[in-house]
N, CA, C and O of each residue as an XYZ file, in Angstrom:
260
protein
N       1.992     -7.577     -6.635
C       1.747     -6.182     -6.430
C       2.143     -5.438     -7.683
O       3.315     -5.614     -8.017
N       1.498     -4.734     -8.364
C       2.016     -3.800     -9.366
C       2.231     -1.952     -8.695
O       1.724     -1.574     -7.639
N       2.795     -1.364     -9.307
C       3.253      0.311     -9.329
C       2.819      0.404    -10.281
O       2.804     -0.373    -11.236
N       2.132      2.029    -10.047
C       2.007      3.185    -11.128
C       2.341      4.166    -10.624
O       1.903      4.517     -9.528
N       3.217      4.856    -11.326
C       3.946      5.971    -10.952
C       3.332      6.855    -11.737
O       3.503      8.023    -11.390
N       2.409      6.611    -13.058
C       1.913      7.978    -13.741
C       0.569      8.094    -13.440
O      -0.117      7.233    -13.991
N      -0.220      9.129    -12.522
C      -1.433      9.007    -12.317
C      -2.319     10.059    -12.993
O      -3.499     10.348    -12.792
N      -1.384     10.565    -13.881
C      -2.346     11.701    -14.609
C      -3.751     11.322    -15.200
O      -3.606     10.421    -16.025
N      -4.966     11.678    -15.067
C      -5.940     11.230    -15.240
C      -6.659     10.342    -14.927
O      -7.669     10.109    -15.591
N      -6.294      9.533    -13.712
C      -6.596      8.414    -12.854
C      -7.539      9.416    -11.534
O      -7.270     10.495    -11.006
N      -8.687      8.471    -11.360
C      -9.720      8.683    -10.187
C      -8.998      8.028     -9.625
O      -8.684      6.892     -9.979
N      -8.576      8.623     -8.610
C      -7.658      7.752     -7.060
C      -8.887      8.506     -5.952
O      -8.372      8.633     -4.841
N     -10.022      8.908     -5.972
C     -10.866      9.107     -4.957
C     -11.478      8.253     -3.596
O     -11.909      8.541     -2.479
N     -11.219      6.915     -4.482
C     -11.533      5.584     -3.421
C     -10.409      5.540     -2.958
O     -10.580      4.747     -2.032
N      -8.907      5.948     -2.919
C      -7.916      5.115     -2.572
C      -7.683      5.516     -0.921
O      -8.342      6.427     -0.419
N      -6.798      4.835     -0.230
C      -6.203      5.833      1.023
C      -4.892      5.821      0.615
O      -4.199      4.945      0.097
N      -4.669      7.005      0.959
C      -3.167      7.029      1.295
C      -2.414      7.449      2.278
O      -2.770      8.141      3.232
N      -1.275      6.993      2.027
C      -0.223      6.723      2.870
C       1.297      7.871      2.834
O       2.082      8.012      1.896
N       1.311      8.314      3.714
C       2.522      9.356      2.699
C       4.114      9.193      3.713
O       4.148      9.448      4.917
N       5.130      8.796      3.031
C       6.172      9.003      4.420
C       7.598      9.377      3.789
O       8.290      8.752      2.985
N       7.787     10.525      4.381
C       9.023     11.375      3.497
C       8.297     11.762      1.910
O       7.099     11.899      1.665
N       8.756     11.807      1.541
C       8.540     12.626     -0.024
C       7.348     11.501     -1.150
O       6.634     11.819     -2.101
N       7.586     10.182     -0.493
C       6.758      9.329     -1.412
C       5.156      9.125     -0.748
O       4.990      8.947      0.458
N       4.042      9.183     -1.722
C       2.735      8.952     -1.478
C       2.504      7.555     -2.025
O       2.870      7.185     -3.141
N       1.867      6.820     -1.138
C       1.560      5.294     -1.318
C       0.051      5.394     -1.817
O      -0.599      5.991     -0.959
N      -0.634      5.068     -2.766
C      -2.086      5.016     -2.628
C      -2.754      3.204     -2.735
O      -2.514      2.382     -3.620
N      -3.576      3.051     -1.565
C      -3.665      1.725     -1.399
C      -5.271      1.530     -1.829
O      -6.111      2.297     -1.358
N      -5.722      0.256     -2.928
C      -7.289      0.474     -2.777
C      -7.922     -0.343     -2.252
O      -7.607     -1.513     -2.033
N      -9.392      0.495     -1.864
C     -10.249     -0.318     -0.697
C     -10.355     -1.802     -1.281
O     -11.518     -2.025     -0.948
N     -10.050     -2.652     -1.750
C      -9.996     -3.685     -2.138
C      -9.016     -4.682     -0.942
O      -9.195     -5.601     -0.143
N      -8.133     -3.978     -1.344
C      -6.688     -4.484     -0.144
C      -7.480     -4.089      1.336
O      -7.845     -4.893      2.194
N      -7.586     -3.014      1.349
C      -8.049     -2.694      2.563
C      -9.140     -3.642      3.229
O      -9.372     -3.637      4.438
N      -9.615     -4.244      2.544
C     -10.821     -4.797      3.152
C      -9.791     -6.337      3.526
O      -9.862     -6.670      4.708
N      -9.190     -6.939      2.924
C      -8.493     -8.348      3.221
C      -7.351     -8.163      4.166
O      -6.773     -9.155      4.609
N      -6.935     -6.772      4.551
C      -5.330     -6.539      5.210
C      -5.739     -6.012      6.735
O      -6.005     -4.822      6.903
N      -5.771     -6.878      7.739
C      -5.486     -6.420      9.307
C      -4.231     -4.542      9.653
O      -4.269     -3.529     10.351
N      -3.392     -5.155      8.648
C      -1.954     -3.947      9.049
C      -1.587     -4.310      7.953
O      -1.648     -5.442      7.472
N      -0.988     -2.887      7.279
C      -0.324     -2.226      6.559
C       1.360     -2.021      6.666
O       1.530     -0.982      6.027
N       2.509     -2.411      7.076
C       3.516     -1.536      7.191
C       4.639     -1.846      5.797
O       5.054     -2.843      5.207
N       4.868      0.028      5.678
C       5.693      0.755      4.664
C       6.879      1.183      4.974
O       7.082      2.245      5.564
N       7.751      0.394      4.603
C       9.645      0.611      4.760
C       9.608      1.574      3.421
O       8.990      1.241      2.410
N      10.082      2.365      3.495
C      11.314      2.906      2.234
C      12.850      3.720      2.596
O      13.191      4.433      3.539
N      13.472      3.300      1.529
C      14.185      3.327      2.423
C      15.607      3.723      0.709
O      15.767      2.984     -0.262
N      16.374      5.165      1.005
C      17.242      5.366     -0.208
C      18.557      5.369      0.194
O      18.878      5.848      1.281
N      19.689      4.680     -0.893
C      20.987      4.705     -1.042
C      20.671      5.559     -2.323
O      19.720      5.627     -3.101
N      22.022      6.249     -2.185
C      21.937      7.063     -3.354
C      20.920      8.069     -3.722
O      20.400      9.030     -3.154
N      20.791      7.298     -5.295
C      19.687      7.649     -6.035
C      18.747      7.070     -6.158
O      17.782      7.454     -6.819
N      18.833      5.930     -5.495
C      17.888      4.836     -5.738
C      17.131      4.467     -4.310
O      17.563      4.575     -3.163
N      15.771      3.965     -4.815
C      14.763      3.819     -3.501
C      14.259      2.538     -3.296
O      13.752      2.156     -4.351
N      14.181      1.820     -2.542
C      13.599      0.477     -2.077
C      12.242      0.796     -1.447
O      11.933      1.891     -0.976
N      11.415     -0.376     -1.499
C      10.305     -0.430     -0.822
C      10.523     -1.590      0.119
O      11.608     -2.166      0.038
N       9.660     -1.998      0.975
C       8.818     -2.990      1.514
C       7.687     -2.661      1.953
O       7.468     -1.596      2.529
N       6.910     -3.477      1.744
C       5.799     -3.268      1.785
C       5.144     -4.875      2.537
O       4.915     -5.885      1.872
N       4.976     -4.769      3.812
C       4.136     -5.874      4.632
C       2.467     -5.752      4.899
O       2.000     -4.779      5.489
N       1.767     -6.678      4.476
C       0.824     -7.203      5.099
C       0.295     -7.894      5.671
O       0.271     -9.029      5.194
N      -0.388     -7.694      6.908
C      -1.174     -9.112      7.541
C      -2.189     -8.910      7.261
O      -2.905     -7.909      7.240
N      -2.349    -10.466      6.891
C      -4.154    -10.604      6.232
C      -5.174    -10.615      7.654
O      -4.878    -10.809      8.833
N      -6.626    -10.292      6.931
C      -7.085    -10.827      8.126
C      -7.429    -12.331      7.848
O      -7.245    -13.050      6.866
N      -8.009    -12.544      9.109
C      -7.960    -14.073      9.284
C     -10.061    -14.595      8.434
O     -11.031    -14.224      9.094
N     -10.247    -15.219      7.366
C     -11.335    -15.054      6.735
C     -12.275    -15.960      7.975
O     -11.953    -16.706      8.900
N     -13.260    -15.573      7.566
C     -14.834    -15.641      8.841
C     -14.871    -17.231      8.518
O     -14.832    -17.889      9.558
N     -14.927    -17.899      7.508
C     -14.810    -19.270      7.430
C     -13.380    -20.200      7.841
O     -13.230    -21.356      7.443
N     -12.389    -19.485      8.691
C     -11.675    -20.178      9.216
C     -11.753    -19.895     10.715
O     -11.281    -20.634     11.578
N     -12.446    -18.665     10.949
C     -12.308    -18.191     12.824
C     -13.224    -19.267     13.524
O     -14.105    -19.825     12.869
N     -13.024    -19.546     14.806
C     -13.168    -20.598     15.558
C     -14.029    -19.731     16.623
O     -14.471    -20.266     17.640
């Protein structure tokens, strides 16, 4: 997974986002298309902020029964 925290001049028009407390998540339809569920922990001590970030994949059409 990579972060970008500087989006000045970035088309984020395709993205969705996600927003919870003060931080905006932007996720792209790329992920979206391979991920069943999304869930976003954050979570601060201090000054400092943690993520988690879970996905379930979906299950691909050449393995469903």
């Amino acid at each position: 997974m990579s972060v970008d925290t500087y989006l000045k001049g970035k088309n984020t028009l395709g993205y969705t986002s996600f927003a919870q407390d003060d931080v905006k998540i932007l996720v792209p339809p790329q992920l979206l298309r391979w991920v069943k569920r999304i869930q976003i922990d954050a979570k601060r001590f201090l000054m400092w902020r943690s993520f988690d970030i879970e996905a379930e994949l979906k299950q691909p059409r050449s393995c469903r029964r």
